[in-house]
Each structure stands twice: as structure tokens, then as C-alpha cells.
C-alpha positions as CSV (number, residue, x, y, z in Angstrom):
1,X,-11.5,36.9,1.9
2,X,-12.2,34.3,4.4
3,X,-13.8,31.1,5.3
4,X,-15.4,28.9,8.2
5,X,-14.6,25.4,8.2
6,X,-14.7,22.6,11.3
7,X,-10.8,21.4,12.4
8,X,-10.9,18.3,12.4
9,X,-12.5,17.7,8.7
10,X,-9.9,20.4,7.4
11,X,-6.9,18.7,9.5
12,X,-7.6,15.3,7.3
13,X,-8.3,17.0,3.9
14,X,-5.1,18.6,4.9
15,X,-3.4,15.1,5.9
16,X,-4.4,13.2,2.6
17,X,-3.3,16.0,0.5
18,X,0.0,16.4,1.4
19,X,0.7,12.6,1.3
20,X,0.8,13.5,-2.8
21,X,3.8,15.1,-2.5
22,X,6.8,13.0,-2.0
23,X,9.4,16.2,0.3
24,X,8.3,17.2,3.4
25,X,10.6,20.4,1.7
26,X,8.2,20.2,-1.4
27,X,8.3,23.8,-3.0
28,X,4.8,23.2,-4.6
29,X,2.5,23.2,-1.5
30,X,-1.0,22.6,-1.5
31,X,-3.6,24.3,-3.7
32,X,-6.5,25.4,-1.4
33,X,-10.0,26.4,-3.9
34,X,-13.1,27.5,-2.5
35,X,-15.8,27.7,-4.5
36,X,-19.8,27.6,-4.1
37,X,-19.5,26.7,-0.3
38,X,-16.7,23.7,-1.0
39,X,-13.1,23.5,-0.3
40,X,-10.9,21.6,-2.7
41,X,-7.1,20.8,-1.2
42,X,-5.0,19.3,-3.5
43,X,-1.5,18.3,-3.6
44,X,-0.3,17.5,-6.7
45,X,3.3,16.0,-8.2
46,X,3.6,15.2,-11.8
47,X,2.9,11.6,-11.2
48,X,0.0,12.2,-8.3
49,X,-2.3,13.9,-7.0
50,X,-4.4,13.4,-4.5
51,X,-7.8,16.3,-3.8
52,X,-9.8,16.0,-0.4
53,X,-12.8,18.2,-0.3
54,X,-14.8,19.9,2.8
55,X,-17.8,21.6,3.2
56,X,-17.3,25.5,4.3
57,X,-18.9,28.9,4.9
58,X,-17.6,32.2,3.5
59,X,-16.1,33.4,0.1
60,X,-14.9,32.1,-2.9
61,X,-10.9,32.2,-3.2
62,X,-7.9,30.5,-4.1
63,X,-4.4,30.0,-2.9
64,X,-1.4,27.5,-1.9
65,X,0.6,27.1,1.3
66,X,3.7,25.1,2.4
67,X,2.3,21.6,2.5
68,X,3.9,19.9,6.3
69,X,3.7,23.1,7.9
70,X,0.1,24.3,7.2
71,X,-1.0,20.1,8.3
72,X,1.1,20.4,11.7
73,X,-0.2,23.7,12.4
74,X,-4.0,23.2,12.2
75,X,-3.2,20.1,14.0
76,X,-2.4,22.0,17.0
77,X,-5.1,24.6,17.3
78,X,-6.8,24.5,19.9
79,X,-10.5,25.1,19.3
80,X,-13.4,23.0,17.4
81,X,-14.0,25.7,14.2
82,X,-11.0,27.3,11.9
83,X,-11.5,30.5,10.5
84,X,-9.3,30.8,7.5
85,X,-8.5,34.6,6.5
86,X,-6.3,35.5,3.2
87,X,-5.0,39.4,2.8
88,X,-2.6,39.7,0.3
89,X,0.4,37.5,0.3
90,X,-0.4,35.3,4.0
91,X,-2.9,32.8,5.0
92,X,-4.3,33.2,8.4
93,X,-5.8,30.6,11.0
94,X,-8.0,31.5,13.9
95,X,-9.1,28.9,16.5
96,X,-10.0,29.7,20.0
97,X,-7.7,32.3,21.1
98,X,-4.9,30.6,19.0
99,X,-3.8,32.7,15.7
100,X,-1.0,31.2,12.9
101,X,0.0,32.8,10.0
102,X,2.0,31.6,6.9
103,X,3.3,32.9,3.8
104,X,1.4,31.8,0.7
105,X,3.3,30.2,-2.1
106,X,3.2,30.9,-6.0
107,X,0.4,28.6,-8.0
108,X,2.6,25.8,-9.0
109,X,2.8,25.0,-12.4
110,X,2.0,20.9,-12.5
111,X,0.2,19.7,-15.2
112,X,-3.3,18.1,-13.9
113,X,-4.2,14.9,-13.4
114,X,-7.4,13.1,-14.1
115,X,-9.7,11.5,-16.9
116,X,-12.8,13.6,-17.5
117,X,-14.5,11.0,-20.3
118,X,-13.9,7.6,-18.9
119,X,-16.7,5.9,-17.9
120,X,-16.5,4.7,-13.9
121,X,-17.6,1.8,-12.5
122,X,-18.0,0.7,-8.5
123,X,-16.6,-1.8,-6.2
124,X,-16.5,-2.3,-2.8
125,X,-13.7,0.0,-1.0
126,X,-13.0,-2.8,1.9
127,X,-12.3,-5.4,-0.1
128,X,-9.6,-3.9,-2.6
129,X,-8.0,-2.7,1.1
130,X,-7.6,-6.2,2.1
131,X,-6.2,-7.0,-1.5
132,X,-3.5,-4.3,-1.9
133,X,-2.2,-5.0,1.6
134,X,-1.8,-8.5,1.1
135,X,0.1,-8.3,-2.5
136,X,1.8,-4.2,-1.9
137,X,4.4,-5.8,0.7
138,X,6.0,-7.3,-2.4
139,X,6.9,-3.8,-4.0
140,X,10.2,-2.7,-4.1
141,X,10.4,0.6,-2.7
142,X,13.0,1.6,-4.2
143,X,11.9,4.0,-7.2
144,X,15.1,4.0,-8.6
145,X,14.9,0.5,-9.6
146,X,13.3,-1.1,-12.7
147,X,9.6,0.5,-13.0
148,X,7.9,-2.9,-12.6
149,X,9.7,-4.0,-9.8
150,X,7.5,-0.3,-7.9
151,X,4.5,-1.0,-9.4
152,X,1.7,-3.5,-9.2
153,X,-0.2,-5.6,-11.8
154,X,-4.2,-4.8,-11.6
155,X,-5.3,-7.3,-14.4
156,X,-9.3,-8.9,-15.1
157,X,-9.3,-12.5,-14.2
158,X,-12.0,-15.2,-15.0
159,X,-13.4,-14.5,-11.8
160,X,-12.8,-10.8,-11.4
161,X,-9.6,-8.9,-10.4
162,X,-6.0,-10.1,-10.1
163,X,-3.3,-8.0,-8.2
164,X,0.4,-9.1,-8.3
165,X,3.6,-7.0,-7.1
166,X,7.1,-8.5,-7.1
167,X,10.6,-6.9,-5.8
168,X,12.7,-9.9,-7.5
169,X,13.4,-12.0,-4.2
170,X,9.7,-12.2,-3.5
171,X,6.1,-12.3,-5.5
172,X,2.4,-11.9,-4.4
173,X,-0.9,-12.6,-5.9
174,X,-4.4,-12.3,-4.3
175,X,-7.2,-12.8,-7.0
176,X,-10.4,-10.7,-5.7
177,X,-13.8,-12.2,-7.0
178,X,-17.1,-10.6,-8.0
179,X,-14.7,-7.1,-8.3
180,X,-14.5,-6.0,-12.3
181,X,-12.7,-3.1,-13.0
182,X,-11.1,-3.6,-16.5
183,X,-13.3,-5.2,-18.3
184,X,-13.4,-2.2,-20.7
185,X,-9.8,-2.0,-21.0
186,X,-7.9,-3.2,-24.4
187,X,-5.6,-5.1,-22.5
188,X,-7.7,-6.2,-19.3
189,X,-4.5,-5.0,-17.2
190,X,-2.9,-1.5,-16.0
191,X,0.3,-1.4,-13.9
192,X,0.2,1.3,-11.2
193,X,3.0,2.8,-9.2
194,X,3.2,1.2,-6.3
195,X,3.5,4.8,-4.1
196,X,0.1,5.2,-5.4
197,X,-1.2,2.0,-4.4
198,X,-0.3,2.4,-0.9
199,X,-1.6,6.0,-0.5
200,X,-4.9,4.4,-1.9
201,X,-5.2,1.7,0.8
202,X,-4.4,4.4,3.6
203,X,-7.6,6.0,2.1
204,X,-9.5,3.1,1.4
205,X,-8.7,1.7,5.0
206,X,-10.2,5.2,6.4
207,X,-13.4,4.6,4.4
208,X,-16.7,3.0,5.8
209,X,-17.0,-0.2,5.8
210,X,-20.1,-0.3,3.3
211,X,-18.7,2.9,1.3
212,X,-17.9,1.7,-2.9
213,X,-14.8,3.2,-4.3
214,X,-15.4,5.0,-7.9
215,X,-12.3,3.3,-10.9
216,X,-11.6,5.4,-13.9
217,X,-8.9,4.0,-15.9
218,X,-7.8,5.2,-19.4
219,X,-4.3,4.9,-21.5
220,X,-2.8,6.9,-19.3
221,X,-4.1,7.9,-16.0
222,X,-5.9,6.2,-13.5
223,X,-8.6,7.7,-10.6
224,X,-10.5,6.4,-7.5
225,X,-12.7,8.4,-6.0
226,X,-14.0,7.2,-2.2
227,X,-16.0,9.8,-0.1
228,X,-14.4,13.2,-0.2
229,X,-11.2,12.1,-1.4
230,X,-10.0,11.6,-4.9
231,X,-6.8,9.7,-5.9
232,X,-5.4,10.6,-9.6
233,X,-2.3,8.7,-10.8
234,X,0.1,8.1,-13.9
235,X,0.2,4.3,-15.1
236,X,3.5,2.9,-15.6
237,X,4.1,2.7,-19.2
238,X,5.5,-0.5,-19.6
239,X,4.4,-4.6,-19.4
240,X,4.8,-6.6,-16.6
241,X,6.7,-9.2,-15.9
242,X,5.6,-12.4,-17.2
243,X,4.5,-13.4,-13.5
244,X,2.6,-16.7,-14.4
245,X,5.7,-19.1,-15.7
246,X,6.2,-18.8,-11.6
247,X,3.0,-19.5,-10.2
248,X,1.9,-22.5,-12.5
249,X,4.0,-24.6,-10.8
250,X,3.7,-28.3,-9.2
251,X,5.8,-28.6,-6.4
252,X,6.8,-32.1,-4.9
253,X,6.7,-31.5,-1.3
254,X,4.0,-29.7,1.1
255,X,3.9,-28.6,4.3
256,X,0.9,-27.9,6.4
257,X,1.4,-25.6,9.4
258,X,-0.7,-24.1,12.3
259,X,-0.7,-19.9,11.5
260,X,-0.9,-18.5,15.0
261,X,1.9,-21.6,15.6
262,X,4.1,-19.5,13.0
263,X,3.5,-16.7,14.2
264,X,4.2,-17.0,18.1
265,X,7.1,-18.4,16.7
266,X,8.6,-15.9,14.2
267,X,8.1,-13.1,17.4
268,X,11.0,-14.3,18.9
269,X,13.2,-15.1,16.2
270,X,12.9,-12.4,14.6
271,X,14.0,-10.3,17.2
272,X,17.1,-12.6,17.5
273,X,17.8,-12.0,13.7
274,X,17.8,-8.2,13.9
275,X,21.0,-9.0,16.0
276,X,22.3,-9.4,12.7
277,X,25.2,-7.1,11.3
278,X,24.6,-7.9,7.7
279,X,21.6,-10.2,6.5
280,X,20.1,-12.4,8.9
281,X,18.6,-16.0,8.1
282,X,15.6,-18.5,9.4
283,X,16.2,-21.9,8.5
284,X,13.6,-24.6,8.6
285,X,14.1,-28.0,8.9
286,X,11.1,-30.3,8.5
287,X,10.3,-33.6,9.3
288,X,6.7,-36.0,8.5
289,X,5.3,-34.2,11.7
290,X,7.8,-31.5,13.2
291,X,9.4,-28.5,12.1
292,X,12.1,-26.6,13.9
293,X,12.9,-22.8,13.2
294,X,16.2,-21.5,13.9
295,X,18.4,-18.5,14.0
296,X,22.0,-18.4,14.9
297,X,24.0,-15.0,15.2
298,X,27.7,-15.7,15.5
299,X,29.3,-14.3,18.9
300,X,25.2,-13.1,20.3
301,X,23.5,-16.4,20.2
302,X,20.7,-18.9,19.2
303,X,17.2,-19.4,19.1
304,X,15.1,-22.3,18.4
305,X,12.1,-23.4,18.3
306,X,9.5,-26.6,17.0
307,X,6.0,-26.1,15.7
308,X,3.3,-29.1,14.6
309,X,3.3,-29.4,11.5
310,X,2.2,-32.1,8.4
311,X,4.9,-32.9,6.1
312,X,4.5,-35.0,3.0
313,X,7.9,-35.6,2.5
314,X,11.2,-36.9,4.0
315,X,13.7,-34.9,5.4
316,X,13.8,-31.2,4.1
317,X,15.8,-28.4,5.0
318,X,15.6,-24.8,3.7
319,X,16.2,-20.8,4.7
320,X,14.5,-17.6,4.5
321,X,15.1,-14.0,5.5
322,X,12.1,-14.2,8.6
323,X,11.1,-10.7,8.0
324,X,9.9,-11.3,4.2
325,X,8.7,-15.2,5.5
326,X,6.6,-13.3,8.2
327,X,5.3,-10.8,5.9
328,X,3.8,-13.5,3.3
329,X,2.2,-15.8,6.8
330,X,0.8,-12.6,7.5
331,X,-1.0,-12.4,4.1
332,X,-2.7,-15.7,5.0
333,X,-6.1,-15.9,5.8
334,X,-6.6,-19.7,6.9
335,X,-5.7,-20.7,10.2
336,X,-3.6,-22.9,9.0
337,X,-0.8,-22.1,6.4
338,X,0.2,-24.0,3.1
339,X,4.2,-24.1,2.1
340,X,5.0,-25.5,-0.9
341,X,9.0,-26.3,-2.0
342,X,10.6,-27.7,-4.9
343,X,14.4,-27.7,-3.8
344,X,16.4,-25.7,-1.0
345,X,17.3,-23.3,-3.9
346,X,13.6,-23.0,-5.8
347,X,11.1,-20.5,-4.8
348,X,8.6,-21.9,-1.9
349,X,5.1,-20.7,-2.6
350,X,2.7,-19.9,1.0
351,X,-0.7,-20.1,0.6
352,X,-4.1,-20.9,2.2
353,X,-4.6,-24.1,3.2
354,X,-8.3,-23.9,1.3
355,X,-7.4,-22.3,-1.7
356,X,-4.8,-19.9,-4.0
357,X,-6.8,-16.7,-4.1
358,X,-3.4,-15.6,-2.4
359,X,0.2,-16.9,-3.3
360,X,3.3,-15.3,-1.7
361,X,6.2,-16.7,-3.6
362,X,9.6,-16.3,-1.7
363,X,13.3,-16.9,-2.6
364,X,15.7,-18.6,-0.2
365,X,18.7,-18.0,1.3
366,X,21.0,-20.3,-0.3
367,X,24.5,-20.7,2.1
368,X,28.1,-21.2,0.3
């Protein structure tokens, strides 16, 4: 049995597959299925699975190869067209005069994922991008930790969708308008592992700018379906944490700072800070009109530097690790960022200077 199919669409079916399956070493492979003139590649864990299709010529037929191996392979043929030939137990790829072959694995035995009798709705693919990245930086990714703490929050808000993640030291929130996925939900809110999130926004950020991204969510499962690629995953089956206590908060003292300021700034001391042997800090030290940034690595050095800024308090002093305080400036959108404090050992909140459809809370670094 064989097949026609063009390289490169094959190479990124191929690609998004195997980004399912969490070991390069994973012994279930990738499921190829041709049927009716379609190829079907799915890699598939018990958790997620993700199914790439691509339009091909030649026979129906079914069979799974070693996941990294069969991706970095076709990546280096050299020719425009793949001819894919099974016979018996090896797979077969022809390209120009280049020829691989490969064993074929056993069908692996993974329950499927997916929700045939949900009802799907539509929203655009560009904007839930911009969303996850800005709140998925927040995600521990460290799976053996508490299930929440890897997952993310995808609730119905009064004006449309709400994503929140949090790792414990850090929380973000970015509400979405005019986007309604869960209105038909019991709960209005599904929490979904955060592995699965990010493999979404690598598709989504692939997509078209004007493509619309297909939701199914049920009990259980959840699927999004954007051009030739489907996305099934597992929810996490437990609440999340009760997020809001930390965000309805009035804080006492603001600062208003210029974004492209902060970040022309945070270059360089960040690169001082990795000069750090165990944790490194950032501390900020504000004035009614000045702020001045500083790191200080015993026995390597010091950098500092002052940014404008608009202070609506007296003297205030307070430190962050700069790599998780650059990742929340980098979720603003205004040109000019809004920090929030209560004390020097209280959660700041960074948002827009316009308005909270983002919120990056942060823990400090409290010194002994």
C-alpha cells in the first residue's frame, strides 16, 4: 500500500502530532490513517491528543511509527512530494533520490479522546492566542505539583471569557470580551491542563489571522478544532482556587511607569541577576517622580538604573525576582504600565494603565 502526499504539509501534521506525546522515547508513536483521499496523524497520551490532517493520493491504510524519528526524518528529505510505501512490518519514504525506512510500531492501546455530541461554538483563533500567552506564563510547570497550580481557569464573565493561571508566587488574569465559550456549561468554568493550553496557542499562533477556532467542552473532555488540526484534552477534575479574594483588592499606593522605559531597563539587569548562584533579586525604590532599579551580586557586581515614573506616594521600597516582574510588563499592552502595592511584603498587582482586562499579581522578595 502506498500514498502521495506534499513534504512540507506532512512535515507539520507530523510536528503538531507528536507535540501530544510528552517522551521524545514515547513507545506509542503516531497513528497514521488514510482513508477516502485524507491522512489522519495522531499522537495520542491518555490525557492528549492532538490529530493533524492532509490531503493525499493513493490507498487506504493504517499504521504507527516512532514519533521524533519519523518528524526529523521527513524533515530532511530532500525533494517537494513524499511517497509513503507500507509492506509488511516497515514504513517507507521516498523523496527525490532520498529513501528512509523505519520499523512500524504495534497500534497503541490509548483510550480516545474527544466529545462526539457537544454542541460547538466559534471564536476568533487570534484573539484567545493573545489571551493564553499573556495569563499561561503563570502556570507552574511542574506537573508534579498540586493539579491547579498546572492548569488554567477558562470561566464566562459578564463580558465574555476570563482566563486565570497561578504557580503560588504569581497570578494572571486577562478577561477577553465579545468571546463566549461556556455559556452552556453548568458551571460557566472548566480548568484545563496547562500542557494543553500551551500546545493550543502554538497551534492557534500558526493559524490565519481571520481563521475561528471550533470549542467543544463537556464534563469531561475538551476539543478545539482550528484548520486541519484538532486538539482533544482531559479537564482537570478539581475547583480552582478561589482567585478573586486576590484581585478585588484596593491598594494605597500607585505607580505609573513608561513600558519600553521598563523594559530597556530590565535587559540589563536581568543579565546581571543570572550572575546569581541561588535566587537573584530586583529591588525598586520609588520616589513622587523617580524610580531606581537595582541588582547587586555579592563578589560580581552592581547595576542600577532610574526610570520616570509617577508616584502617588512617599517613599516606597520593595523587590521582585526580574524574570517573573518582566514576564508580567511583558503581558502589558499600554505603553505605559500600572503597579499597584500595598506593603513591601503584599502582592503588587501590574496592569494597564487604561484598564484591568489584564492583572499580573506578583509576590515579593521579602529579605531577613
Amino acid at each position: 500500500m502506498q500514498f502521495i502526499s506534499d513534504r512540507e504539509p506532512l512535515t507539520e501534521a507530523l510536528s503538531n502530532a507528536s507535540r501530544a506525546l510528552s517522551s521524545r522515547g514515547s513507545i506509542t508513536g503516531l497513528r497514521w490513517t488514510v482513508a477516502a483521499g485524507l491522512l489522519e496523524i495522531e499522537g495520542r497520551e491518555s490525557d492528549l491528543s492532538i490529530r493533524s490532517t492532509v490531503p493525499v493520493d493513493g490507498s487506504d491504510t493504517h499504521f504507527t511509527t516512532p514519533a521524533s524519528l519519523a518528524v526529523d526524518l521527513m524533515k530532511s528529505l530532500p525533494g517537494e512530494r513524499v511517497e509513503v510505501v507500507v509492506e509488511d512490518a516497515t514504513v517507507s519514504f521516498r523523496s527525490g533520490r532520498a529513501e528512509v525506512s523505519l520499523n512500524l510500531l504495534n497500534e497503541f492501546d490509548v483510550p480516545p479522546l474527544g466529545i462526539e455530541d457537544q454542541a460547538a461554538v466559534t471564536v476568533p483563533s487570534v484573539e484567545l492566542a493573545s489571551g493564553i500567552s499573556q495569563v499561561a506564563i503563570a502556570a507552574s510547570r511542574d506537573d508534579t505539583r498540586d493539579l491547579i497550580y498546572s492548569g488554567m481557569l477558562f470561566a464566562s464573565s459578564p463580558e465574555g471569557l476570563r482566563l486565570v493561571a497561578t504557580d503560588g508566587i504569581r497570578l494572571a488574569l486577562r478577561d477577553i470580551a465579545g468571546i463566549n465559550m461556556l455559556n452552556d456549561s453548568d458551571t460557566g468554568e472548566v480548568v484545563i491542563p496547562t500542557r494543553a493550553v500551551r500546545e493550543l496557542e502554538r497551534i492557534l499562533s500558526g493559524s490565519a489571522a481571520d481563521q475561528l477556532l471550533s470549542v467543544r467542552i463537556g464534563a469531561r473532555e475538551a476539543v478545539f478544532s482550528v484548520g486541519s488540526t484538532t486538539l482533544a484534552t482531559r479537564l482537570i477534575d478539581e475547583p480552582f482556587r478561589d482567585y478573586r479574594r486576590l484581585v478585588d483588592v484596593s491598594y494605597s499606593r500607585v505607580m505609573l511607569a513608561d513600558r519600553s522605559q521598563l523594559v530597556s531597563a530590565l535587559r540589563t539587569l536581568r543579565r546581571m541577576a543570572k550572575e546569581a548562584r541561588n535566587s537573584s533579586m530586583l529591588r525598586m525604590t520609588i520616589t513622587g517622580t523617580a524610580c531606581e532599579l537595582s541588582v547587586k551580586i555579592p563578589q560580581i557586581g552592581q547595576v542600577h538604573e532610574v526610570i520616570d515614573v509617577n508616584f502617588s506616594d512617599e517613599e516606597f521600597a520593595i523587590s521582585f525576582d526580574p524574570d517573573l516582574l518582566a514576564d508580567g510588563i511583558d503581558g502589558v499592552e499600554s505603553d505605559v504600565v500600572r503597579f499597584e502595592f500595598l506593603e513591601s511584603n503584599r502582592a503588587a498587582s501590574i496592569t494597564n494603565s487604561d484598564s484591568r482586562s489584564f492583572v499580573y499579581l506578583l509576590m515579593p522578595i521579602v529579605q531577613k
